[in-house]
DODO-272252 format. One line per field, with one value per residue (C-alpha): x, y, z; residue number from 0; residue in one letter. Coordinates in steps of 0.25 Angstrom, whole numbers, plus 5000, padded with zeros to 4 digits. Layout:
east	[X; ...]
north	[Y; ...]
up	[Z; ...]
pos	[NUM; ...]
code	[A; ...]
***
This chain:
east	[5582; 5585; 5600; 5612; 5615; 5599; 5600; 5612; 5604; 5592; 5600; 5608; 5594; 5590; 5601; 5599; 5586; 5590; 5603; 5605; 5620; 5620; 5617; 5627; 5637; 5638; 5641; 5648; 5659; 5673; 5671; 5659; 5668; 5675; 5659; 5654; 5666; 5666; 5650; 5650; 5663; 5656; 5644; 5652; 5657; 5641; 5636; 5644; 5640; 5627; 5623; 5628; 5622; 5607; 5610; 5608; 5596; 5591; 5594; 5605; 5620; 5627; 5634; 5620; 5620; 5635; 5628; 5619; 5626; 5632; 5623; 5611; 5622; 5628; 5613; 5608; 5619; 5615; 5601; 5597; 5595; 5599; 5613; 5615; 5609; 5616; 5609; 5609; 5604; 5597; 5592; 5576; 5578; 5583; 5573; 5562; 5570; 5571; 5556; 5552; 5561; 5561; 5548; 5551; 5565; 5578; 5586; 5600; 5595; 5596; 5580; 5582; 5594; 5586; 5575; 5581; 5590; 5575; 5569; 5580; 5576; 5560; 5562; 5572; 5561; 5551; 5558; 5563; 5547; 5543; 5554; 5549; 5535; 5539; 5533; 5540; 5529; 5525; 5535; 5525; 5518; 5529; 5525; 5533; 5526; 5527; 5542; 5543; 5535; 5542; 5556; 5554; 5551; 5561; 5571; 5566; 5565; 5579; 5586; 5578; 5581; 5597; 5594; 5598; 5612; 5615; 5611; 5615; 5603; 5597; 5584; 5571; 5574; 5563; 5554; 5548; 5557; 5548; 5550; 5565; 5566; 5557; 5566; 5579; 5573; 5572; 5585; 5594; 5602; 5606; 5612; 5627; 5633; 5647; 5635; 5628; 5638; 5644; 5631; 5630; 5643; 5641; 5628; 5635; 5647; 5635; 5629; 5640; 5645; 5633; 5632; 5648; 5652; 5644; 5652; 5658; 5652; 5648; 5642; 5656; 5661; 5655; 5658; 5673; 5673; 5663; 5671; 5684; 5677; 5674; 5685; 5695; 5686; 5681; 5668; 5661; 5666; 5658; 5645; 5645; 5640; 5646; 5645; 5655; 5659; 5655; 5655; 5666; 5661; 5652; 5640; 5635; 5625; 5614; 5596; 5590; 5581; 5569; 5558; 5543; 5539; 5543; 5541; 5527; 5534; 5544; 5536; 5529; 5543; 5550; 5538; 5541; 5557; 5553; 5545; 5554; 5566; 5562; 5557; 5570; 5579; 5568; 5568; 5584; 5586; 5578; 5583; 5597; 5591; 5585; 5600; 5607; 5599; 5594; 5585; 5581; 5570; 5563; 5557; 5572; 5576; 5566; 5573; 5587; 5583; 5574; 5587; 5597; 5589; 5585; 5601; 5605; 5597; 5607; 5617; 5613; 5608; 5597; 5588; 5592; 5588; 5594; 5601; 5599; 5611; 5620; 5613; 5617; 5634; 5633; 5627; 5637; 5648; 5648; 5640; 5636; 5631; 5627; 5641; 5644; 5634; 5643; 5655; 5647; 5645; 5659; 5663; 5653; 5659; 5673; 5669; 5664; 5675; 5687; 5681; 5670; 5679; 5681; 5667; 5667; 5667; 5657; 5647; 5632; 5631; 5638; 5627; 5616; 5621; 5621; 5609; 5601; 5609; 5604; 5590; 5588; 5593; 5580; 5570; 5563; 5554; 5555; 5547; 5540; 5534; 5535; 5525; 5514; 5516; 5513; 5504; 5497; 5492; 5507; 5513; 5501; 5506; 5520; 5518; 5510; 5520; 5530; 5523; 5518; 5532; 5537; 5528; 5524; 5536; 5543; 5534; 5520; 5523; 5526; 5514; 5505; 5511; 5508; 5495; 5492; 5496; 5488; 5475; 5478; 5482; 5468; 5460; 5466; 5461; 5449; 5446; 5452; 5452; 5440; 5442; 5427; 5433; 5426; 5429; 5442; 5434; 5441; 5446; 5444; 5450; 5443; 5448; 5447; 5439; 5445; 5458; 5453; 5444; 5440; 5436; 5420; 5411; 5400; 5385; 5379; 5393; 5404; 5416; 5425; 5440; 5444; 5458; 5461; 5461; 5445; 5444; 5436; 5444; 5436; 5425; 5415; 5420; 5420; 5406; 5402; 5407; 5401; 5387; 5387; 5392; 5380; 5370; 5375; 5374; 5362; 5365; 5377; 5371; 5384; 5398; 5412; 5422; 5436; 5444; 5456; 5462; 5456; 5468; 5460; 5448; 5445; 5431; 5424; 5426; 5421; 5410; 5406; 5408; 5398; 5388; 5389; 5387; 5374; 5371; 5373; 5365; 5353; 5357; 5354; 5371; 5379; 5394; 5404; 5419; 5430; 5446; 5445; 5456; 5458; 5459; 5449; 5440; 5442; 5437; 5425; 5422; 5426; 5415; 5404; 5405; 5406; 5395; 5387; 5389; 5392; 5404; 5399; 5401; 5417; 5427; 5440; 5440; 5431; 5430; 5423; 5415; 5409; 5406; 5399; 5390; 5388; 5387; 5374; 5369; 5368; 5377; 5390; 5392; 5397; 5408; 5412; 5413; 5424; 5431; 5436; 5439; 5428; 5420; 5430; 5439; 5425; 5420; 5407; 5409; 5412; 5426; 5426]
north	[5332; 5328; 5321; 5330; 5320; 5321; 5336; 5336; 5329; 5338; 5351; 5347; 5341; 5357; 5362; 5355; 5357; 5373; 5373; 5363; 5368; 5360; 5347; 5350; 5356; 5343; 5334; 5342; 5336; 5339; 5335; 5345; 5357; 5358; 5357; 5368; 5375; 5376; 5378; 5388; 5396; 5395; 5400; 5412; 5416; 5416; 5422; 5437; 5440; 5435; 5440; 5455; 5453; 5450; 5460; 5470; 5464; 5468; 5482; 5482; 5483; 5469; 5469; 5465; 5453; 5449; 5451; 5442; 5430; 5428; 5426; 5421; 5411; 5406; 5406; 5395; 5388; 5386; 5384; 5380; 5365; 5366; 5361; 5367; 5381; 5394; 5404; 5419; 5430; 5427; 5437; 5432; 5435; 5449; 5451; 5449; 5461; 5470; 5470; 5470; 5481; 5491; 5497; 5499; 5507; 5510; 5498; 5501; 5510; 5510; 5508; 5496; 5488; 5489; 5483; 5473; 5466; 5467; 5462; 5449; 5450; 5449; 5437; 5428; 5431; 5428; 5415; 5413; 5410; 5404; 5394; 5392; 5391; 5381; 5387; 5384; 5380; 5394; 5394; 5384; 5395; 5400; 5389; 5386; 5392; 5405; 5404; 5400; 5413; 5423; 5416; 5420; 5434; 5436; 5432; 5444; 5453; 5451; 5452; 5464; 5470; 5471; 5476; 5489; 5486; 5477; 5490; 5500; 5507; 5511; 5505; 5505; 5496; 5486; 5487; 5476; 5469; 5477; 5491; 5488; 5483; 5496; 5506; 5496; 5499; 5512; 5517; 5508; 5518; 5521; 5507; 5506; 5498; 5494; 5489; 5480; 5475; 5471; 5465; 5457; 5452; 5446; 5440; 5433; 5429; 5423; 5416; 5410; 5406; 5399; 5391; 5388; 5388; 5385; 5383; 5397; 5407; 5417; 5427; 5430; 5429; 5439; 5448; 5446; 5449; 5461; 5467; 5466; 5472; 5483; 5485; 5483; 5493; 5502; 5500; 5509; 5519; 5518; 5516; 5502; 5501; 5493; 5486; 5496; 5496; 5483; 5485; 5474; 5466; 5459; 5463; 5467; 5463; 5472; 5471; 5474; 5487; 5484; 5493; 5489; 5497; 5490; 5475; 5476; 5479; 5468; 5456; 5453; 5454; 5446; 5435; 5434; 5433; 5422; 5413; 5414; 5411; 5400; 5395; 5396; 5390; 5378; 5375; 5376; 5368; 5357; 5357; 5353; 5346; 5336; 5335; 5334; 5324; 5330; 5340; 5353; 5359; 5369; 5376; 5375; 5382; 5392; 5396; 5395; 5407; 5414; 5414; 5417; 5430; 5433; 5432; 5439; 5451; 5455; 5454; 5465; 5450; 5450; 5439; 5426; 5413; 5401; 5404; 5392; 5395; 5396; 5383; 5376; 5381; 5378; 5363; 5362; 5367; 5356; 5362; 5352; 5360; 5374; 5378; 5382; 5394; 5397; 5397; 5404; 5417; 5416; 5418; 5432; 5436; 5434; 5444; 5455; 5455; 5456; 5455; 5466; 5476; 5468; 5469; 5484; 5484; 5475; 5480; 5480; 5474; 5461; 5459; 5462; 5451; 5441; 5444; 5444; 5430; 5424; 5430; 5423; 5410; 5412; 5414; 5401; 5402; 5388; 5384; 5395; 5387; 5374; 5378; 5385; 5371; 5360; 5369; 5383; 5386; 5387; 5392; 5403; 5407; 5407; 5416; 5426; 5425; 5428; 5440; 5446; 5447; 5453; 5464; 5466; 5461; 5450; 5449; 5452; 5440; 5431; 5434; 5432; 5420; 5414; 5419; 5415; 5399; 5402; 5403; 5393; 5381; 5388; 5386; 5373; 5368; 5375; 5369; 5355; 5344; 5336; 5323; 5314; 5300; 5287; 5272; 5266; 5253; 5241; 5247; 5254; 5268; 5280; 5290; 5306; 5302; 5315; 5308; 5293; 5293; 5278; 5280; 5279; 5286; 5279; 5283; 5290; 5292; 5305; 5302; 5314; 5315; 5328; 5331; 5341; 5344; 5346; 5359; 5373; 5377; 5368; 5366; 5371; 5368; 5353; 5355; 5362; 5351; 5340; 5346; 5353; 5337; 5330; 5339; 5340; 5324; 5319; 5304; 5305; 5298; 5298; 5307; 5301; 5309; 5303; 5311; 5304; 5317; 5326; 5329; 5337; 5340; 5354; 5358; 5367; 5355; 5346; 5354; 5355; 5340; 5338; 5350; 5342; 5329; 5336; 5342; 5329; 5319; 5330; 5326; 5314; 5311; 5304; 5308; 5298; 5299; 5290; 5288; 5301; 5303; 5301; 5314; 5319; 5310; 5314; 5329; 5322; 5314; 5327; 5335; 5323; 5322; 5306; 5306; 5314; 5304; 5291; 5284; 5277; 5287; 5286; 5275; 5273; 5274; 5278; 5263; 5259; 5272; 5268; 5254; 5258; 5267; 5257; 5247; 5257; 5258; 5243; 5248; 5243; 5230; 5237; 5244; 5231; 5223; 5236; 5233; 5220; 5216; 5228; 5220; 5214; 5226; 5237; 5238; 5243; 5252; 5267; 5271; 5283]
up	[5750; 5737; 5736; 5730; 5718; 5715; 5716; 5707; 5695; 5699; 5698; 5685; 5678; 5680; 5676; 5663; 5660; 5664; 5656; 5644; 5644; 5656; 5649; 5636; 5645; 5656; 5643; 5634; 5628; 5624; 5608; 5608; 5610; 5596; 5587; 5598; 5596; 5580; 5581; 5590; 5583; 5571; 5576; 5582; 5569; 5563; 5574; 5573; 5560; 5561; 5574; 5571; 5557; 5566; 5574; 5564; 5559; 5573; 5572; 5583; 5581; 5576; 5591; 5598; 5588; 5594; 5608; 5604; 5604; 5615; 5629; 5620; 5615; 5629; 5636; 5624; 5626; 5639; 5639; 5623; 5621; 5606; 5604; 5591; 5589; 5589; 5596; 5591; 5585; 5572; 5561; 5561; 5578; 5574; 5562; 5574; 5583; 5574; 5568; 5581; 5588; 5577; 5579; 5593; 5593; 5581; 5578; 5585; 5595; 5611; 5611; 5600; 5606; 5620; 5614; 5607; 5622; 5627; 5616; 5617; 5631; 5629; 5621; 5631; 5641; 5631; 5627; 5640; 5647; 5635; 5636; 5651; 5650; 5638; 5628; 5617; 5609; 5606; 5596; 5589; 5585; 5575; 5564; 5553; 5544; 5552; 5553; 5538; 5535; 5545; 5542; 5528; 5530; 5541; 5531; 5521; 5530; 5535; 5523; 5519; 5533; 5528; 5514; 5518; 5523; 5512; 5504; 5511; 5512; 5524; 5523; 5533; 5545; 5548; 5535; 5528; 5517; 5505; 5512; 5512; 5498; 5494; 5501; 5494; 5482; 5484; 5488; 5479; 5473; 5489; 5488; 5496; 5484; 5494; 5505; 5495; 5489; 5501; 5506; 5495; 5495; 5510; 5504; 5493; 5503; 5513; 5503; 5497; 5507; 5514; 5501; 5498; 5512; 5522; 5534; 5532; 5543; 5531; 5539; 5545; 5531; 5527; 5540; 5537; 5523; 5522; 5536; 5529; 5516; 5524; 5531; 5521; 5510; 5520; 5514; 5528; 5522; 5510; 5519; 5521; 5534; 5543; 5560; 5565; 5579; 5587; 5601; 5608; 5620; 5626; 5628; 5643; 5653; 5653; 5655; 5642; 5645; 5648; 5641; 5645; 5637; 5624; 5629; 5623; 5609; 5611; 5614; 5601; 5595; 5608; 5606; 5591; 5593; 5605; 5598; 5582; 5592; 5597; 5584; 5581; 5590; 5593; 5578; 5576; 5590; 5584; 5571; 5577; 5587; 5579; 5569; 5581; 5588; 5603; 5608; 5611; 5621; 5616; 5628; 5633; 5620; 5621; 5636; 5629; 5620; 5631; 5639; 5629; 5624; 5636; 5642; 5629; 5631; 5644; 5634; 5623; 5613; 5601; 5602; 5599; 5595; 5585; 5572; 5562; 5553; 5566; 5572; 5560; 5559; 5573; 5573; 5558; 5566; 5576; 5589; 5598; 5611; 5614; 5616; 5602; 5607; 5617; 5608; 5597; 5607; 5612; 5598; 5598; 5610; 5605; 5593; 5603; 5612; 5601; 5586; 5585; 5579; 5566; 5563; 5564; 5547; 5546; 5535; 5539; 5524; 5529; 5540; 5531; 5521; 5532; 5538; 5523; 5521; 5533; 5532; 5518; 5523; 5531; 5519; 5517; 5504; 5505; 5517; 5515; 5501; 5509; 5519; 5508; 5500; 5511; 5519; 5512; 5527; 5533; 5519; 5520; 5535; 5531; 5521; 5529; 5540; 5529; 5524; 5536; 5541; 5530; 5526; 5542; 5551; 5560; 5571; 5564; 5554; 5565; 5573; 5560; 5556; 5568; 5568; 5554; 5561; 5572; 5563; 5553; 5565; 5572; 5556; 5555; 5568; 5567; 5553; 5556; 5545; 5546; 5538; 5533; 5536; 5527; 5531; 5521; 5517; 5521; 5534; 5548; 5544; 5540; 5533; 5526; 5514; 5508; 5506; 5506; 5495; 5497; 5512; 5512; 5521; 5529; 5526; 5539; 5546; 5547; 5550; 5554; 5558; 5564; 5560; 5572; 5588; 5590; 5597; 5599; 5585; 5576; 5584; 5578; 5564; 5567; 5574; 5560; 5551; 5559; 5559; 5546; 5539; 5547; 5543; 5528; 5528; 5535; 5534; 5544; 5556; 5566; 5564; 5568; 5571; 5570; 5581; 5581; 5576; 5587; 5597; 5607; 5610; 5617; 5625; 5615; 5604; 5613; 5616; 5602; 5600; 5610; 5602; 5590; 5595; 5600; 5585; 5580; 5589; 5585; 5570; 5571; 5571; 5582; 5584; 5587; 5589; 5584; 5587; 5598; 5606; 5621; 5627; 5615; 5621; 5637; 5631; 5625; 5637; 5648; 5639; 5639; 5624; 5626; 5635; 5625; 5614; 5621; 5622; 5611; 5603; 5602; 5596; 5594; 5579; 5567; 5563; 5577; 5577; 5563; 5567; 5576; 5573; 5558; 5569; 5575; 5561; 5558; 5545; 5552; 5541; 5528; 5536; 5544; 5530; 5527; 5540; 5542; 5556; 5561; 5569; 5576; 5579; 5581; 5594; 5597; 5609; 5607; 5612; 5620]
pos	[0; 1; 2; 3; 4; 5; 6; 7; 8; 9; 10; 11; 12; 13; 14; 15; 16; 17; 18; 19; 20; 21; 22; 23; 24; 25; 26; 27; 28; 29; 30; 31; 32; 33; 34; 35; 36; 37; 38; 39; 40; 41; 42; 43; 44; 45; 46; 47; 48; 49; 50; 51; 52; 53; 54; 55; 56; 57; 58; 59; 60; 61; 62; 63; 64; 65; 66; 67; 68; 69; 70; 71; 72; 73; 74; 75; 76; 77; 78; 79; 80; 81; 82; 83; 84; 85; 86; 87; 88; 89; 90; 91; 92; 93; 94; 95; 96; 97; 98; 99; 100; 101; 102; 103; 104; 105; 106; 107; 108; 109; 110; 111; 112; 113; 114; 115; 116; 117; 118; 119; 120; 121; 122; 123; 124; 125; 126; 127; 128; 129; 130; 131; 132; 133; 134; 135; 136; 137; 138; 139; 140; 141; 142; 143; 144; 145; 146; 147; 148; 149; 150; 151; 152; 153; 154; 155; 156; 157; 158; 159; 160; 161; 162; 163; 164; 165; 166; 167; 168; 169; 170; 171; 172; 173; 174; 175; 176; 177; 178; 179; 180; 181; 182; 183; 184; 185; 186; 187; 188; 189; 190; 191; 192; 193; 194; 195; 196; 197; 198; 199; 200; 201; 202; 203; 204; 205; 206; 207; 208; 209; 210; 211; 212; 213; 214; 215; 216; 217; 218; 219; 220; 221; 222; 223; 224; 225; 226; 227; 228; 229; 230; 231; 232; 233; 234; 235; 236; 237; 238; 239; 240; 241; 242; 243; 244; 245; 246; 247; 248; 249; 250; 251; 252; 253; 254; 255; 256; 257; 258; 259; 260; 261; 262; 263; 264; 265; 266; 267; 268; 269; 270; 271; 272; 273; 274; 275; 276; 277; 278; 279; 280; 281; 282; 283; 284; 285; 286; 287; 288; 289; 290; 291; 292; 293; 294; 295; 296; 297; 298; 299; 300; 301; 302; 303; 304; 305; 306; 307; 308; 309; 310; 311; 312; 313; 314; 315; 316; 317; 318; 319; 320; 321; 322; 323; 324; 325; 326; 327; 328; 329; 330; 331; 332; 333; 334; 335; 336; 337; 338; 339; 340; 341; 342; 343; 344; 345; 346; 347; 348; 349; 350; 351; 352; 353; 354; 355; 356; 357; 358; 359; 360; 361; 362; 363; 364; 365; 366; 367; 368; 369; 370; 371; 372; 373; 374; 375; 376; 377; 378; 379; 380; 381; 382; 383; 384; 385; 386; 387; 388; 389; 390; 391; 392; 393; 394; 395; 396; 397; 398; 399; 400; 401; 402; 403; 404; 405; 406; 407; 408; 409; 410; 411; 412; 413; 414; 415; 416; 417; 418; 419; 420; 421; 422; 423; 424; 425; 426; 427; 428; 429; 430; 431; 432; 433; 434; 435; 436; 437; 438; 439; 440; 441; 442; 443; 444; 445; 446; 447; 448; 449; 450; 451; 452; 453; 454; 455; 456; 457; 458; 459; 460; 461; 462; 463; 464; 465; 466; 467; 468; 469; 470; 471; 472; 473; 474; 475; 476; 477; 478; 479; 480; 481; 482; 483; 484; 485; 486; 487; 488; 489; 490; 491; 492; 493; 494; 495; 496; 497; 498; 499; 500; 501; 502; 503; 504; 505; 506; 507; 508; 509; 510; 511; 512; 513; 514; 515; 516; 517; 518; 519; 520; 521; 522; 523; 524; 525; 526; 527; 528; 529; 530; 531; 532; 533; 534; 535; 536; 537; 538; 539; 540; 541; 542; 543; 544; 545; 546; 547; 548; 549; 550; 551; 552; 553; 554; 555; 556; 557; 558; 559; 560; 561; 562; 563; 564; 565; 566; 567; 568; 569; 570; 571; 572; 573; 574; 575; 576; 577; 578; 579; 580; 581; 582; 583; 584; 585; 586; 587; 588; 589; 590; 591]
code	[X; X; X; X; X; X; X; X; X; X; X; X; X; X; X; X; X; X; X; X; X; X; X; X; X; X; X; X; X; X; X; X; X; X; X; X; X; X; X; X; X; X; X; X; X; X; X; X; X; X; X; X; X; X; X; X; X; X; X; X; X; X; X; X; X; X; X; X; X; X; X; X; X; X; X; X; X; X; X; X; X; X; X; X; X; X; X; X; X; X; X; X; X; X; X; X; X; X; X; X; X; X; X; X; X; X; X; X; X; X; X; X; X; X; X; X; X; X; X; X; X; X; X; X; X; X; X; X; X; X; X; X; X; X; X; X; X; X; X; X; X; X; X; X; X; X; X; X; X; X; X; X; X; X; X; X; X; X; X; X; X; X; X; X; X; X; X; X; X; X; X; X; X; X; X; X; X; X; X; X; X; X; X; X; X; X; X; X; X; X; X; X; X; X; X; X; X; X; X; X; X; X; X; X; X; X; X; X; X; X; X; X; X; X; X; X; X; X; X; X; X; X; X; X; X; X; X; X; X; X; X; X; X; X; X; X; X; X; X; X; X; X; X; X; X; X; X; X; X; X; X; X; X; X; X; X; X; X; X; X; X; X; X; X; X; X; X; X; X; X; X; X; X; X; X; X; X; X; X; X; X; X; X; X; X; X; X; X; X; X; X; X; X; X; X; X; X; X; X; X; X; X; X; X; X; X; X; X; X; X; X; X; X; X; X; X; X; X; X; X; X; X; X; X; X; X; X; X; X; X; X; X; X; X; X; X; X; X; X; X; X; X; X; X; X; X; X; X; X; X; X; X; X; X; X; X; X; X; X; X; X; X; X; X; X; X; X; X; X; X; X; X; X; X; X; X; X; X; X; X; X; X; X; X; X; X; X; X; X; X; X; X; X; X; X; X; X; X; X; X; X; X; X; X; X; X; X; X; X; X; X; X; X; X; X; X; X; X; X; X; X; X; X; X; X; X; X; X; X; X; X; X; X; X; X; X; X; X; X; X; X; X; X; X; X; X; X; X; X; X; X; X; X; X; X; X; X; X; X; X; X; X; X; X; X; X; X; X; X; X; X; X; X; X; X; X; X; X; X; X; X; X; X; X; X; X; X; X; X; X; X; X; X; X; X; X; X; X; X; X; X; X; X; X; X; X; X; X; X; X; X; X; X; X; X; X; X; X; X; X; X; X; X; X; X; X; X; X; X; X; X; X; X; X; X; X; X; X; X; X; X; X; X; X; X; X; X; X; X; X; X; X; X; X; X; X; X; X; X; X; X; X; X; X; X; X; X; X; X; X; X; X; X; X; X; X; X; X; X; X; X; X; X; X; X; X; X; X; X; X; X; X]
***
């Protein structure tokens, strides 16, 4: 039986592992209290206007947004690895809900605000096993270009989405950005003049103050001011439409409503939320990671905010996931450990137990001007140019992802983005760089005679280096090339195929490797093999490759493989007056 004292370390190694908290909480210090304090404070005062702001965006009352940021909080707190992010509701996460639920029931009705606690729930559990089964690399699949372009055209959408508030028109609810600006168009003489300017004076008071004065929590700024606007003008009267009534309290325990039935009509939309989530956190959590000198885990991540959403959803919460602008007030501020999450939803729950009614005059204008602020601060022309100059593949993907998910929605843009990166990485490896190498007088190198202009080629030799993983993809391609070169030449007596680049090595590549050793021998042309790697080489043996050309036939570099195949030809004395030291250094035995 194992020793009590050895159980202990057992039992608290676990506990760690389970729960970081447990880690940051055994050595928390006095002296991080006041920077957890003010971040988490801070963060508080962000996260009220914010939150009811993306809450709207999501087509359910501004409360639910509140709700949002409290349990989801506390559970990341407990299980996230990341020291410095603020978890919450963000408007790209609510963007993704709402062009995915609005097809399926009315925004603000019972049917909607069921689906959206199960949605939140679909995507904890989703997170939650994928978090498990550590399958955190799917997130790879959301390349930067895909994000770039999809961030982009989020951002429009977004800020289109509120152009009817900020007008005060009332406007189609989840049509594309040139259907609203048409019906804008339209109906401007139907424009609330008290509505617009009162938006437009938030977005001015935003801007300004993110430029002029940056640690000031604008968002709640703006709350204040247009509230007491309001208020003080009786500007609802005048049909600027305001919050109204927000329900005091906490929010209570209860399972979201489960409806089999619209599971199916969820999942594409959960599955997209997961995986832009994750993106998300993982890239904010490294971000600070990397400033603030220690690391995160990103599977142990992915289960923070399984859990988080998943807990949340008893608790009437949107998704949630990592806000950037709120990581970074909260690392500014002084955050030192999860705590200031904590804090930050102490400060919520503060406002929904004794402050709601203040923000019963709260014009829907105000929100609108925070979210289209926000929304363009997402807008990245900029990396959008970046990728089409350095790479026109990536900047061609970008831009599809861009305008796919403008013109069509959230989720098909996504799904074509990653599409589009799927066949271009599959053309790429399926068309793999294939460099003609020629001997650099003087030396033992070889090199692409494309960009070596001086590098000479060796009459009767081919010498090839395959820039890629040699598998059933470019197969036949390589096969192809390798043939089609030999027959077009009939003075190549003996091909070398430099597979220092060649990573792996799959069955139906060696299988044709093996095919075209064949054609070749029949052509009067010998294959050999130079620089290949060890477990390359294993596959060759396991598939009888070598004993099909010899072990002769392989060597540990280009340089031996040409000497000694000159060597063969009695033509071996030219190259060894370019190579000084050659005869010293080349051995005559193959290497495989």
């Amino acid at each position: 039986m194992m020793p009590r004292s050895l159980r202990s370390v057992a039992y608290s190694s676990w506990l760690q592992r389970l729960v970081p908290a447990a880690t940051w909480l055994r050595n928390y210090q006095a002296a991080y209290f006041r920077g957890d304090l003010t971040a988490g404070l801070t963060v508080g005062i962000m996260l009220i206007p914010q939150s009811m702001a993306y809450a709207l965006l999501a087509g359910v009352p501004p409360v639910y947004g509140l709700y949002a940021s409290l349990v989801p909080l506390v559970v990341y707190a407990l299980l996230g690895t990341s020291r410095h992010l603020a978890a919450g509701i963000i408007a790209i996460d609510m963007l993704i809900v709402a062009a995915g639920l609005t097809p399926l029931a009315s925004p603000g009705s019972p049917r909607y605000l069921a689906l959206v606690l199960l949605l939140t729930a679909l995507v904890g559990a989703l997170q939650l096993i994928m978090g498990m089964a550590r399958l955190g690399f799917l997130v790879n699949l959301l390349s930067r270009p895909v994000l770039t372009g999809f961030m982009s055209a989020a951002a429009l959408i977004i800020a289109f989405s509120q152009l009817g508030s900020l007008l005060g028109l009332s406007l189609s609810r989840g049509a594309p950005p040139h259907r609203l600006l048409w019906e804008a168009l339209t109906h401007l003489s139907a424009i609330h003049w008290p509505t617009l300017l009162l938006g437009l004076g938030a977005i001015l008071v935003l801007i300004g103050l993110q430029r002029y004065a940056p640690r000031v929590p604008a968002a709640l700024v703006v709350v204040l001011l247009t509230t007491l606007l309001v208020w003080l003008f009786r500007l609802e009267q005048t049909g600027v439409a305001i919050v109204g009534e927000i329900p005091r309290g906490l929010p209570t325990w209860s399972l979201p409503e489960i409806n089999f039935s619209a599971l199916g009509s969820l999942f594409p939309t959960a599955l997209t939320l997961a995986l832009v989530q994750f993106m998300s956190v993982i890239t904010l959590g490294k971000a600070f990671a990397a400033r603030y000198r220690y690391s995160i885990r990103p599977n142990r991540e992915l289960f923070a905010l399984g859990a988080a959403n998943l807990a949340g959803s008893f608790f009437q919460s949107l998704p949630v996931s990592g806000s950037f602008s709120r990581t970074a007030v909260n690392a500014q501020a002084g955050a030192r450990t999860p705590l200031s999450n904590v804090i930050a939803a102490s400060v919520v729950a503060l406002t929904l137990l004794f402050f709601t009614p203040w923000f019963y005059y709260l014009p829907v204008p105000a929100l609108a001007a925070i979210i289209i602020v926000a929304a363009v601060g997402l807008l990245d022309l900029r990396g959008l140019h970046a990728l089409w100059r350095i790479k026109r593949t990536d900047g061609a993907i970008a831009l599809l992802t861009f305008a796919i998910t403008l013109l069509l929605g959230v989720q098909e843009g996504v799904l074509s983005g990653i599409a589009a990166s799927v066949i271009a990485i599959m053309y790429r490896i399926s068309r793999p760089n294939v460099a003609e190498l020629g001997h650099l007088p003087g030396t033992r190198s070889f090199r692409d005679m494309r960009h070596h202009p001086e590098a000479r080629p060796i009459p009767g030799l081919l010498l090839l280096r395959i820039d890629a993983s040699f598998s059933f993809a470019n197969a036949d391609f390589l096969q192809d090339l390798l043939l089609s070169r030999t027959r077009d030449d009939p003075s190549i007596r003996a091909v070398i195929l430099d597979a220092s680049s060649i990573n792996d090595l799959d069955t139906t590549a060696a299988a044709t490797l093996k095919e075209t050793a064949r054609i070749l021998q029949e052509q009067g042309v010998t294959l050999y093999f130079a620089g290949v790697k060890e477990p390359v080489l294993e596959t060759m043996r396991r598939s009888h490759l070598v004993d099909q050309l010899g072990a002769d036939h392989f060597f540990l570099s280009p340089h031996r493989a040409v000497l000694h195949i000159l060597r063969q030809w009695g033509q071996a004395d030219t190259y060894l007056k370019e190579v000084p030291g050659a005869e010293a250094s080349a051995s005559e035995r193959s290497d495989a």
